[in-house]
N, C-alpha and C positions, 0 to 999 in steps of 0.2 A: 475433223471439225470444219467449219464453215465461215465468214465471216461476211455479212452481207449490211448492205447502206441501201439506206429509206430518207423518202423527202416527206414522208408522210406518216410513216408510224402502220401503215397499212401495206402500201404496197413497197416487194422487198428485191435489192437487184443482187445477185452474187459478185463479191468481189474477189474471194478466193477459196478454195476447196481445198485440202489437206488430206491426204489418206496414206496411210500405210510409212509415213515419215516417223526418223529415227533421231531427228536432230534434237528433240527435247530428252530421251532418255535417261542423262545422267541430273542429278540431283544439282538444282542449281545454273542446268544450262539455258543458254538465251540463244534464241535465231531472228532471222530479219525474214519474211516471204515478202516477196511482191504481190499488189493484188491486179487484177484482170482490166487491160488497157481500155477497154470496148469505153471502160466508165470515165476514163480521163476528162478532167473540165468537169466532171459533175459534181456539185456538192450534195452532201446526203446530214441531215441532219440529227440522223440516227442510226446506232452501227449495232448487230447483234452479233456473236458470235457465240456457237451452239454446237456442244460435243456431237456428233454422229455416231459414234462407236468405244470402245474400252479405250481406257487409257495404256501407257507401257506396262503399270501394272495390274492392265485384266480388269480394272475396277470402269464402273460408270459416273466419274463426275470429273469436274475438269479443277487442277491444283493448278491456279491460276495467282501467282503473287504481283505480276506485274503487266504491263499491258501500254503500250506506246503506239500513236497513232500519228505519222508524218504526213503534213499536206498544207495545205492553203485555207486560211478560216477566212470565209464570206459573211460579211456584215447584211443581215435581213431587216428590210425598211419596216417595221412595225404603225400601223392607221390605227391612232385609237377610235372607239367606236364614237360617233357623233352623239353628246348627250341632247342636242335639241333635239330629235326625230323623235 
């Protein structure tokens, strides 16, 4: 699997890559990855992450019951738009 951060909904940076790991196998287990330092200080306002291949059981879909995202949340100045123009 893959887990990548977008400032824009369009264009998408990889944060970390997964393959051929055995740490979720058993029913119930939980891991920590790190993701890819290149991005550090960057904030991404949208995260995807997307099976690439079978899961441990051979199947195509990702049994995902939980999902935890550590880091620093940036407050974005929002301009509303000018109603006199």
């Amino acid at each position: 699997w893959t887990l990548e951060g977008s400032e824009d909904g369009t264009t998408w940076c990889l944060l970390s890559m997964v393959q051929n790991d055995s740490s979720l196998n058993q029913t119930g287990a939980t891991h920590t990855w790190a993701t890819n330092q290149l991005f550090a200080g960057v904030y991404f306002r949208y995260l995807r992450l997307t099976q690439r291949g079978p899961n441990s059981n051979n199947h195509h879909y990702l049994a995902l019951s939980g999902f935890e995202v550590h880091g620093a949340l940036a407050r974005v100045a929002v301009t509303a738009p000018d109603v006199n123009t």
